[in-house]
C-alpha positions in Angstrom: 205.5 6.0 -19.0 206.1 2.9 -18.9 203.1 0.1 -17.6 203.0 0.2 -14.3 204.7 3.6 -13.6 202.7 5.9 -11.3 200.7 8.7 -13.2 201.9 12.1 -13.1 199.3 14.7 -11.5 199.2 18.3 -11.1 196.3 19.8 -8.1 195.7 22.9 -8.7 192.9 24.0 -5.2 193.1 27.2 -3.5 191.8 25.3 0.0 194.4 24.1 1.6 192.4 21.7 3.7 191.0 20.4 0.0 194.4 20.1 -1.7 196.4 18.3 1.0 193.0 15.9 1.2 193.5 15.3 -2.6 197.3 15.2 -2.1 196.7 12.1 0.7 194.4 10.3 -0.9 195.8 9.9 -4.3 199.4 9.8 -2.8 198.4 6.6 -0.2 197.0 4.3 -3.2 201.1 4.2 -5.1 199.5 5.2 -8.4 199.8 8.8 -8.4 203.2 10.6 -8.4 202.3 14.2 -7.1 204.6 17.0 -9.3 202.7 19.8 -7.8 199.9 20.8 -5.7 199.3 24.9 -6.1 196.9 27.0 -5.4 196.3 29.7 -8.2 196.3 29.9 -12.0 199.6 31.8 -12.3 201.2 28.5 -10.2 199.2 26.2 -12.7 200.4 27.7 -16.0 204.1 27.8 -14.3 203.8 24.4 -13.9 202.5 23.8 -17.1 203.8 25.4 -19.0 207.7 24.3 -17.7 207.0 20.8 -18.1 206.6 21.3 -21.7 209.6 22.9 -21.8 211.2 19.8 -20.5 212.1 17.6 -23.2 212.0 14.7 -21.2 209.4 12.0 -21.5 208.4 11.5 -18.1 207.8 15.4 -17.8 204.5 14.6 -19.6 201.2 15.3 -17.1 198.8 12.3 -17.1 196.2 14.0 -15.0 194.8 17.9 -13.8 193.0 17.7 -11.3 191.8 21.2 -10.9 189.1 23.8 -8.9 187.1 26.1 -11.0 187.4 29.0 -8.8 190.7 30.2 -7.7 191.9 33.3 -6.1 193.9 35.2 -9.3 191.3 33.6 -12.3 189.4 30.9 -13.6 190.4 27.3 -13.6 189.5 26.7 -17.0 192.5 29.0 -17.8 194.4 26.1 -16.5 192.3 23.2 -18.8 192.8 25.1 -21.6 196.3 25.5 -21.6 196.9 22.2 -20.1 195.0 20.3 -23.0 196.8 22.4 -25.5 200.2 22.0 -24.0 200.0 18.8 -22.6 197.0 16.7 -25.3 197.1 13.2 -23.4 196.3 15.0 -19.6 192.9 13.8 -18.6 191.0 16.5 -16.7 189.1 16.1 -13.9 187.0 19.1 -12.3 186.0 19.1 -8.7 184.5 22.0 -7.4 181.5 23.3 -5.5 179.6 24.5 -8.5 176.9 22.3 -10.1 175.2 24.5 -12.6 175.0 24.3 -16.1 176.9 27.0 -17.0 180.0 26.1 -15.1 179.9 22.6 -15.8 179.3 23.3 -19.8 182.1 25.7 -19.8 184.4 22.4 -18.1 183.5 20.7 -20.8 184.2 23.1 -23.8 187.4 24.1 -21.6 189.0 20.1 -22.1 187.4 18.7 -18.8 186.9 15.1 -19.4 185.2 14.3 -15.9 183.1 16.6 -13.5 183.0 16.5 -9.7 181.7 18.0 -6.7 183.5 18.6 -3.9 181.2 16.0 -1.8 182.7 13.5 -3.7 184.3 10.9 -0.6 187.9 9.6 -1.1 186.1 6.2 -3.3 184.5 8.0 -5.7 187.2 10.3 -6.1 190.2 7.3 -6.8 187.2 5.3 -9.0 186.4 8.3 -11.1 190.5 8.8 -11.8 190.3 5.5 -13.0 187.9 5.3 -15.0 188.9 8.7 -16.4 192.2 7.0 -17.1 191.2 4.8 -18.9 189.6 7.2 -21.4 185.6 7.4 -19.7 184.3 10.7 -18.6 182.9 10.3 -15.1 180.7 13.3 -13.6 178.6 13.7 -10.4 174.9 11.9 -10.8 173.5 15.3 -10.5 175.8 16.7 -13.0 174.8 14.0 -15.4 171.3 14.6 -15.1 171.8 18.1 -15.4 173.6 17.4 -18.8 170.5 14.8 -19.9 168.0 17.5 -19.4 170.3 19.9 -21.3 170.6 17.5 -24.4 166.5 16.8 -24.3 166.1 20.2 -24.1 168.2 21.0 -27.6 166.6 20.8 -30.5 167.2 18.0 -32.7 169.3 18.9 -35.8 170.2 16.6 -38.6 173.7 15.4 -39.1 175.8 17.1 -41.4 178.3 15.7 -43.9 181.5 14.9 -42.7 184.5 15.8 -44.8 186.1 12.4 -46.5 189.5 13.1 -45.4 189.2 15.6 -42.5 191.3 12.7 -40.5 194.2 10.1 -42.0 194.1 6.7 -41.6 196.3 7.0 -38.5 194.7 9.6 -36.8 191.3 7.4 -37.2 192.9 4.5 -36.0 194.1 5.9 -33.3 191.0 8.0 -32.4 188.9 4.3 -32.8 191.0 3.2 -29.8 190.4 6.0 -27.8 186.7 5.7 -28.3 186.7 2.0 -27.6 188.5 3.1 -24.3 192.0 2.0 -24.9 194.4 4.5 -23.1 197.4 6.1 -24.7 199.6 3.7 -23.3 197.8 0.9 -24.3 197.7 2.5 -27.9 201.5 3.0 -28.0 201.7 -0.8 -27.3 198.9 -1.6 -29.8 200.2 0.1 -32.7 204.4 0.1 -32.0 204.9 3.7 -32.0 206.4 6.3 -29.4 204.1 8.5 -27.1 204.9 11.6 -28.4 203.9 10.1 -32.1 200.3 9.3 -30.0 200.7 13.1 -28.8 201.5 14.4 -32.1 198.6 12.4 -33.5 196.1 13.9 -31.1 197.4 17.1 -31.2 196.5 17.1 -34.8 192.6 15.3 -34.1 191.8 18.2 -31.7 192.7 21.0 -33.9 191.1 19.8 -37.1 187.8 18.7 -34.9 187.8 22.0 -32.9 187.8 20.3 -29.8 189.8 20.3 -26.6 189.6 17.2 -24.7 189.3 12.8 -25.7 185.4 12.6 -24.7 184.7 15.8 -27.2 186.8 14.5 -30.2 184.9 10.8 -30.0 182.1 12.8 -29.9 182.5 14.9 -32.8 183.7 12.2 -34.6 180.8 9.9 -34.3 178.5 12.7 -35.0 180.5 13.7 -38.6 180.4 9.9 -39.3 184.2 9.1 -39.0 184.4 6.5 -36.5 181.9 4.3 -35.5 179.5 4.6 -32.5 
């Protein structure tokens, strides 16, 4: 996608009044270039799942922005197979459902920021950016839901990391990622092709057991093998 190309989102939100809100908003800044707005999992994974078929590079999605409950399933059916499909789509939950156990699940799923559907049309387009640009925004309450969560956990001591569980590359790239360089920005950075970036993460994920950019940064710093 070249620099100032639009990004290329997929809604999924069973309320139609909620998706063609989405669908305005993000469509009346120019950024956004809408490939499809459905309403259920099985039209998700379609989606999905056919753009990856698609060998072509602009069939790539940049952003899911996706409800957690849907009519035929779970919306973190569609994170998961998005983030494996699709490894540089930055997912962004809004929903109605603030409580730990729906937001944690997000997170494990591959959600990289966390709304509620309060959220005005502002906070929405600030919290696409930032999540863009590789930060994980969430809901104040959500965020104080997931401090009292981690000052709740007991404290356990950091294990060893593995010397070579990531090459050079893949630590490079995953450096930029946690300083908050986007993909694009890391093609530029490092003269090589987005789907070498995609391969690259690809690989980070699996070997860290982790499904989204805010969850391998965060393994990674805790094994040791970037910096914090």
């Amino acid at each position: 996608m070249g620099a100032n190309a639009p990004h290329s989102v997929l809604i999924v939100e069973d309320d139609a009044s909620f998706r063609a809100r989405f669908h305005r908003i993000l469509s009346d800044t120019g950024n956004y270039r809408i490939v499809a707005a459905v309403d259920c999992v099985t039209a998700a994974l379609q989606v999905v799942r056919r753009r990856t078929r698609e060998l072509e590079a602009d069939t790539c999605l940049d952003l899911l922005i996706v409800d957690l409950g849907l009519p035929d399933g779970n919306g973190l059916t569609v994170i998961q197979e998005t983030v494996h499909l699709h490894p540089q789509c930055a997912v962004m939950v809004v929903t109605v459902f603030g409580d730990e156990e729906h937001v944690v699940k997000a997170i494990e799923a591959g959600a990289s920021g966390y709304l509620l559907k309060d959220s005005g049309p502002e906070q929405l387009l600030g919290a696409l950016d930032d999540l863009l640009g590789g930060g994980s925004p969430v809901n104040p309450m959500v965020a104080r839901l997931l401090l009292n969560r981690m000052r709740s956990a007991p404290a356990q001591d950091t294990p060893e990391a593995p010397a070579s569980i990531l090459s050079e590359r893949e630590t490079e790239i995953l450096t930029l990622v946690a300083k908050g360089f986007s993909f694009a920005d890391i093609c530029r950075l490092l003269g090589i092709s987005t789907n070498t970036v995609k391969t690259h993460v690809f690989r980070i994920y699996r070997k860290l057991a982790v499904n989204s950019r805010s969850q391998a940064v965060y393994e990674a710093t805790r094994l040791g093998l970037i910096d914090s």
